[in-house]
N, C-alpha and C positions, 0 to 999 in steps of 0.2 A: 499481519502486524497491524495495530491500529495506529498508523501515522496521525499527525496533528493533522496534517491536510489531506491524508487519506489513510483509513484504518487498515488494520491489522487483517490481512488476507483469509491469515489461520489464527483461532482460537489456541489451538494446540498449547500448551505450553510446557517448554524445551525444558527438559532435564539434562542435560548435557553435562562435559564436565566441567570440573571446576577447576581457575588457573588463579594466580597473583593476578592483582588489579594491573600493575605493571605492565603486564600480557596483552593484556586488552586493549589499549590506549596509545595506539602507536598508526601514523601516519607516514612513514619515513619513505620517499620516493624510493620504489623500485623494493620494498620490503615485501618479504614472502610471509604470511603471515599462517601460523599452523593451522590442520582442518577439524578448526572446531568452530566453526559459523553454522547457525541456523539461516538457513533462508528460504524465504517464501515472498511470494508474489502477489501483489495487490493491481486493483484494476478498477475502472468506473464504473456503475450498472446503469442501465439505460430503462427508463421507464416502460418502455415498450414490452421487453421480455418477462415482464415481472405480473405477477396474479394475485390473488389472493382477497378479503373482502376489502372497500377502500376504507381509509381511515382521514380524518381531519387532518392537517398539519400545521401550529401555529407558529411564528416566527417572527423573523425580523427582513427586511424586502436588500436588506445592505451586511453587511459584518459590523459595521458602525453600529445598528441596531437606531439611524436616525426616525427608522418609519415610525416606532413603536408594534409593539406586540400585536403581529395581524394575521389573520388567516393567509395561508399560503396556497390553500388548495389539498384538494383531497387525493390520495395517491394510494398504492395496491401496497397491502399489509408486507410480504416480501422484498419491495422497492422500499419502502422505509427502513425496514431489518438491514438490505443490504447497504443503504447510506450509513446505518450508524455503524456498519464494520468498516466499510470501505474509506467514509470519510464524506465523500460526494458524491453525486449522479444524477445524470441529464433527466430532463423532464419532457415529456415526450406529448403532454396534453395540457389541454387548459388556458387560465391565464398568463402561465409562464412557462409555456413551450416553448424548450431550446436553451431555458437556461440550466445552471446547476444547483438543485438542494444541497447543503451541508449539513454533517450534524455531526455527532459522536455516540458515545455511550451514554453519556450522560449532557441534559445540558440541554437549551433552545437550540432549535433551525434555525437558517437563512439561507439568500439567496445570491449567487452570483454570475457574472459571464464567463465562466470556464472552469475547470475542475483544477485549485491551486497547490502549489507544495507550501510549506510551512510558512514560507516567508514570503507571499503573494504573489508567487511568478508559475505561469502554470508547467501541469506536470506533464514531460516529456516523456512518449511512451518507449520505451526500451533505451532508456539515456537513464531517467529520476529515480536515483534509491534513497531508502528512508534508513537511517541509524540513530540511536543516542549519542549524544557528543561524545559518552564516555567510551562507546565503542569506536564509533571511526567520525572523526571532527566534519561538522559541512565543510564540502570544498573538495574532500580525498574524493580522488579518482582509483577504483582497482577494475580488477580481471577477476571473475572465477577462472577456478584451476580442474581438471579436471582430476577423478574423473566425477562427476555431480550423481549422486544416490540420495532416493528417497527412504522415507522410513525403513528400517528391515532389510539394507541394503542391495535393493533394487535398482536397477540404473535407468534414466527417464530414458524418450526417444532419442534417435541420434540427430534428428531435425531440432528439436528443443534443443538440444544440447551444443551442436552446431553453432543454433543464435548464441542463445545465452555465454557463452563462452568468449565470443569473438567482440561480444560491446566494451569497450569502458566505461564502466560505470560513474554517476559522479551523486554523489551524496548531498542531496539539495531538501530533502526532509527527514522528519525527525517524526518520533512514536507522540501519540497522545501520550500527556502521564501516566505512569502507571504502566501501561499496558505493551513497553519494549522487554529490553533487562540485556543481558551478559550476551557479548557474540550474534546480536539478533540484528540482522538487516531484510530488507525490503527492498524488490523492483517494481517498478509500476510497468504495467506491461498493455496499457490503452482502455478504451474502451471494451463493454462487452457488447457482443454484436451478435450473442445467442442464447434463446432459453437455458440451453444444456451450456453454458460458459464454465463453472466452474469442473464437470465433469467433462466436458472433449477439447479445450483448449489444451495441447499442450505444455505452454508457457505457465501456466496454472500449478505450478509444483511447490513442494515443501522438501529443501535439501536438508541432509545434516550432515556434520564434520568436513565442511566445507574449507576447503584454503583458498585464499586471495592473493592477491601481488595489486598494492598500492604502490599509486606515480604520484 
């Protein structure tokens, strides 16, 4: 998902089915809600793991945008690609090693001290999930239910499964525009802390026809 404070994990996009809006908009403590959730996993990238030739990056040195439009630094064509899915990610060289690049699809960089959810508080890794307000309102806290299948109905590990099952979840960001829709949320699941992140992470899954139980 491309969350406003961090993008959209998977590109994919969910054909699932279709219900009344009514369906969809319901937060009600202790509500089972049926398994038609798209979910997928989002996570920070770390400059370090990332290759490819470098590229300029210009921006802004705040969110405010008070520096004016400046060079931020040159960084690996990959590590830029995976900011503007992810949302943000650490810097690992240069003038601003250590802090966080943001960006999106569309749209200028800038820079911050930590990788934030939508409304500037940072994101907490196996707690922060992202939804549209129309799907589940900030604030709701749920459970996946099991049992969690990927595409083609495959069942992930039973250590994935394990975690992911046992958090409550609590809904603290929200999709960039555009780029949520019907049934689709997001967990942020930390930093990446390896080349191969999106392929041997576990936690790195795309569920469908998920059911929840919001508190």
């Amino acid at each position: 998902m491309l969350a406003f404070g961090a993008l959209l994990a998977s590109s994919i996009l969910w054909t699932g089915c279709e219900d009344d809006d009514d369906d969809k908009n319901t937060s009600d403590p202790g509500n089972e809600l049926p398994g038609r959730y798209y979910v997928t996993a989002y996570y920070t990238p770390v400059e370090v793991y990332h290759g490819g030739p470098s590229q300029d990056v210009w921006g802004y040195t705040t969110i405010g945008g008070e520096s004016g439009r400046v060079l931020l630094g040159s960084y690996p064509e990959s590590f830029i690609g995976a900011v503007r899915m992810q949302g943000s990610g650490r810097i690992t060289s240069g003038t601003y090693v250590g802090k966080y690049l943001n960006g999106s699809f569309v749209g200028d960089f800038w820079l911050s001290e930590f990788a934030s959810d939508a409304y500037g508080a940072p994101l907490l890794p196996f707690l922060t999930a992202a939804a549209d307000d129309g799907v589940l309102a900030r604030g709701t806290r749920f459970k996946l239910k099991e049992p969690l299948l990927e595409s083609g109905g495959a069942e992930i590990s039973s250590t994935a499964s394990k975690k992911l099952l046992a958090i409550t979840w609590d809904v603290q960001d929200h999709f960039e525009a555009g780029t949520g829709g019907d049934f689709r949320i997001d967990l942020y699941i930390g930093e990446e802390d390896r080349s191969d992140f999106t392929t041997d992470n576990p936690y790195y899954v795309a569920l469908e026809n998920v059911i929840i139980t919001t508190y």
